[in-house]
Backbone as CSV, one residue per row, in Angstrom:
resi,resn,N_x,N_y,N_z,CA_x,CA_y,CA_z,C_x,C_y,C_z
1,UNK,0.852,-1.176,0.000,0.000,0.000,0.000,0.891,1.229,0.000
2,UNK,0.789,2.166,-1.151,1.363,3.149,-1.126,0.791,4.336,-0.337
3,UNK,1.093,5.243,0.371,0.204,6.402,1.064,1.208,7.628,0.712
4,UNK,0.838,8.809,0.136,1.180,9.757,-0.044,1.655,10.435,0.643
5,UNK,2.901,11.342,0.598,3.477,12.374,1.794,2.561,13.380,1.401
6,UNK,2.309,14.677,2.084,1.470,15.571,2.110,2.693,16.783,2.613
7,UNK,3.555,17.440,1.993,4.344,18.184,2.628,3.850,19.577,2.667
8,UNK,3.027,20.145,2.204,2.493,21.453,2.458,1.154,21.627,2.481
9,UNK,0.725,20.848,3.511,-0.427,21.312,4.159,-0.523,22.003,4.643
10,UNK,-1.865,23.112,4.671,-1.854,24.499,5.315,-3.238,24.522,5.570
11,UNK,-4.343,23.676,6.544,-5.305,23.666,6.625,-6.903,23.782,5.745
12,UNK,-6.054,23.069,4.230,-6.812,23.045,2.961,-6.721,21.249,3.096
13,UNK,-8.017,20.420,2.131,-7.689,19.673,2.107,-7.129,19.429,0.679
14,UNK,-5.967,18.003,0.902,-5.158,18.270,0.072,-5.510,16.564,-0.517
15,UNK,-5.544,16.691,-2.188,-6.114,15.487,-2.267,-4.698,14.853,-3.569
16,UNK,-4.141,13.583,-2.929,-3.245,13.111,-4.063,-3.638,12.261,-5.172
17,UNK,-3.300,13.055,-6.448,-4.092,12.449,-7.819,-3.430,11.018,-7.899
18,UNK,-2.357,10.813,-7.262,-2.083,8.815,-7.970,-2.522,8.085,-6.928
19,UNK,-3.648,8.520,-5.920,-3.997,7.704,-5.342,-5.417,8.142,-4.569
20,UNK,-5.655,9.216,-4.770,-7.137,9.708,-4.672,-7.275,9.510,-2.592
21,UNK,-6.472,9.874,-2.139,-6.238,10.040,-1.062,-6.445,11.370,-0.094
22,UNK,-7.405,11.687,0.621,-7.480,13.182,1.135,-6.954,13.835,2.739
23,UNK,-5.770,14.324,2.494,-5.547,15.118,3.763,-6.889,16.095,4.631
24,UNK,-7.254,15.289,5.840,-8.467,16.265,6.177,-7.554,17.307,7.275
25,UNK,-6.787,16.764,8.255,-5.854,17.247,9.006,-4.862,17.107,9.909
26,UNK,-4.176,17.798,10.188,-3.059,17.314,11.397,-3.475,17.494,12.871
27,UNK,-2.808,16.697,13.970,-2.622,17.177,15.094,-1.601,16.775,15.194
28,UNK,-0.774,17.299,16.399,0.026,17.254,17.015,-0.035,16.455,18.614
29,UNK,0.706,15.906,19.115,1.032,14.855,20.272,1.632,15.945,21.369
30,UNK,0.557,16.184,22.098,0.673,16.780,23.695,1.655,16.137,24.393
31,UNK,2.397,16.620,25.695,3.101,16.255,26.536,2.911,14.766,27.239
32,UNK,1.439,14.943,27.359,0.149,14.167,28.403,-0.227,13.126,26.833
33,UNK,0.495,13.197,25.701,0.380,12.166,24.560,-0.781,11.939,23.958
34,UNK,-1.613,13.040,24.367,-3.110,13.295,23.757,-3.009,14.161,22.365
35,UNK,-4.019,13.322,21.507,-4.298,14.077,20.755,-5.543,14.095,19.840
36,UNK,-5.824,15.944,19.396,-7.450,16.306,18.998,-7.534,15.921,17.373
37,UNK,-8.662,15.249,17.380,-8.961,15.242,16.082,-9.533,16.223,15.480
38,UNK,-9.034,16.498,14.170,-9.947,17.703,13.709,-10.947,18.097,13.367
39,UNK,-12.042,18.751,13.303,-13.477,19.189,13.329,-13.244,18.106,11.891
40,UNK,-12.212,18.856,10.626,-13.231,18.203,9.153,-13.093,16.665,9.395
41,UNK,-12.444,15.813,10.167,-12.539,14.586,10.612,-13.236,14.277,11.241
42,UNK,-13.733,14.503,12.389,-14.974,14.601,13.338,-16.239,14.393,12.713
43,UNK,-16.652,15.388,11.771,-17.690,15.382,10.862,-17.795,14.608,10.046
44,UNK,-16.810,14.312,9.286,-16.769,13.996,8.108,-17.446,12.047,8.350
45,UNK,-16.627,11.699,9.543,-16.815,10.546,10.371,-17.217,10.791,10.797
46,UNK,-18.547,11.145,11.454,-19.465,10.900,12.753,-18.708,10.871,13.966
47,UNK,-17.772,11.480,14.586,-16.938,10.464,15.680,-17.891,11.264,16.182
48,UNK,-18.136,11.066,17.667,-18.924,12.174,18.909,-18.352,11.288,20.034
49,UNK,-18.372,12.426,20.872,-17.914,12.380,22.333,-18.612,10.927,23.078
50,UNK,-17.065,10.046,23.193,-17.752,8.576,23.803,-17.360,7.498,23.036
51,UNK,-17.362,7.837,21.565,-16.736,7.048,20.642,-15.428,5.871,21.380
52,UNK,-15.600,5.003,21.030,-13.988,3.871,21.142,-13.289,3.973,19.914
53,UNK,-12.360,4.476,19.811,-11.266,4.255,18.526,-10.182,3.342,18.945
54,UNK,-9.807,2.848,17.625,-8.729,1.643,17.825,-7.689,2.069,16.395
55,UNK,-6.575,1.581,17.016,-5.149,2.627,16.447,-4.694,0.996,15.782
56,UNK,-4.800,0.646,14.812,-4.266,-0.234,13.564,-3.380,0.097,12.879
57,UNK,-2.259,-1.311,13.114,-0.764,-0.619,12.407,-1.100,-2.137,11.443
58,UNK,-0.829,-1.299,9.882,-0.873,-1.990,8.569,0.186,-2.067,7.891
59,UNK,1.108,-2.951,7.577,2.683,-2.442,6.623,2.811,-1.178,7.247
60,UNK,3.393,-1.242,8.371,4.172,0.096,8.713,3.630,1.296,9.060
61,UNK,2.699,1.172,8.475,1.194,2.404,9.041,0.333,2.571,9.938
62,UNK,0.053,3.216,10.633,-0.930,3.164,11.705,-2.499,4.000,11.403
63,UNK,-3.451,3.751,11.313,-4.758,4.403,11.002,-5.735,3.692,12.584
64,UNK,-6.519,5.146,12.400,-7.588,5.174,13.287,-9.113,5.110,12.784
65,UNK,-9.557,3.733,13.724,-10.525,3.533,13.173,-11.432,3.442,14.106
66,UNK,-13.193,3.513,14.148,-13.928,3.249,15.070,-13.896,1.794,15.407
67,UNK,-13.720,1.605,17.104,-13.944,0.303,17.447,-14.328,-1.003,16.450
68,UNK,-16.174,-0.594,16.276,-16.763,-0.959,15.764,-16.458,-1.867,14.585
69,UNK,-15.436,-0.570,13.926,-15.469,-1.001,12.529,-14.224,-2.350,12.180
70,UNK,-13.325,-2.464,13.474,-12.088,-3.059,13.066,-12.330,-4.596,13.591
């Protein structure tokens, strides 16, 4: 699985044509190792307050997915 670098993201989403892949957004990793997902992710996915997410590492990759779904 190939996944695209995204090097100039600037709070646009950024979509890569050889793989039709869309940057919705970044966070960053708090002290306390928390971190916010972003509103166009939030929405875009349904997540709401309460949600279980589960952190899946694929060839080297890690994606977040609802409980549910994995």
């Amino acid at each position: 699985m190939n996944i695209p670098f995204f090097p100039y993201y600037q709070g646009e989403s950024v979509i890569s044509k050889e793989s039709k892949r869309e940057m919705l957004g970044m966070s960053m990793i708090t002290y306390k190792f928390q971190v916010t997902i972003p509103k166009k992710v939030r929405e875009k996915h349904k997540f709401k307050e309460g949600d279980t997410l589960a952190f899946v590492e694929e060839h080297g990759r890690i994606y977040l997915v609802k409980s549910t779904d994995v």
